[in-house]
N, C-alpha and C positions, 0 to 999 in steps of 0.2 A: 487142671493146669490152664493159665490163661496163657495169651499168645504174648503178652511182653516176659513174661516166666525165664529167666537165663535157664539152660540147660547144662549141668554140671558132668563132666566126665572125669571118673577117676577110676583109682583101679579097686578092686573086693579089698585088699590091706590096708590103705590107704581109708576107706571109709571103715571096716569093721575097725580102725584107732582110735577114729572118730568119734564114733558112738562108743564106745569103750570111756574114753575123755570123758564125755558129755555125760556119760551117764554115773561116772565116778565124782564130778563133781557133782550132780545131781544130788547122789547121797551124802558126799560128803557136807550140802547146803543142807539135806534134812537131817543128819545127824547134829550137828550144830546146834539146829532149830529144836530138836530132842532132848539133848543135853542142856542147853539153856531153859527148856522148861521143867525138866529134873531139877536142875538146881534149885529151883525154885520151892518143889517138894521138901518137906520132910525126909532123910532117908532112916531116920533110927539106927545108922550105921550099918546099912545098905548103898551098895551101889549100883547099877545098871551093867550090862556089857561095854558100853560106849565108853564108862566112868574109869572103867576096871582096866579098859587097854589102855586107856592116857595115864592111869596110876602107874600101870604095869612097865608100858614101855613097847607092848606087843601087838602085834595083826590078831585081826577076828580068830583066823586060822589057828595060830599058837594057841590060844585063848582057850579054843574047843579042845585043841590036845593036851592042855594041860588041866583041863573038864573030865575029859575021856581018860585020862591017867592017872585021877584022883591025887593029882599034885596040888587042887585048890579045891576048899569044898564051896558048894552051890547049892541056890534053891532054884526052884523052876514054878511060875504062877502061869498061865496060859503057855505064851512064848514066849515070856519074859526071864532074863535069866538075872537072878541077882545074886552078888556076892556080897559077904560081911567083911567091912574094914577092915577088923582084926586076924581076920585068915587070909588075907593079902597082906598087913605086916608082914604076919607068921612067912610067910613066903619070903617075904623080901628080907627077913630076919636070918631064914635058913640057906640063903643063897648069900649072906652078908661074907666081903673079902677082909681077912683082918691083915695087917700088917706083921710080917716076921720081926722079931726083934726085943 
């Protein structure tokens, strides 16, 4: 620390928000960056996780419970998790609201 350095006082909430921010935008600039080079790929009608929650509509979170509940099937390459187009339809197919009448 140099001697012109401002010294900031705040409270443990007020800075753990902080860095909480900083580091959600953080990902959310390298998911961006992820996705924009995905697209770029080939997918042979594969998608990414990143791809699959903007398809979806959903958080990471749901994403995994609906992994773990075998409501969507997936592959898995390292720790890469992909899904196939047409079984996100299927989802979106089986979850479709039709109009009474």
């Amino acid at each position: 620390m140099h001697a012109q350095d401002p010294v900031i006082v705040c409270t443990k909430s007020a800075l753990t928000r902080a860095v909480a921010a900083a580091v959600e935008e953080g990902v959310s600039r390298f998911s961006k960056k992820q996705l924009e080079a995905n697209e770029s790929k080939p997918t042979f009608g594969w998608v990414t996780n990143v791809r699959a929650m903007q398809l979806l509509g959903l958080s990471r979170p749901t994403l995994a419970r609906y992994r773990k509940r075998g409501m969507l099937p997936y592959s898995k390459v390292g720790s890469t998790v992909y899904y196939r187009l047409e079984d996100i339809e299927a989802l979106l197919e089986s979850r479709r609201v039709r109009p009474r009448g």
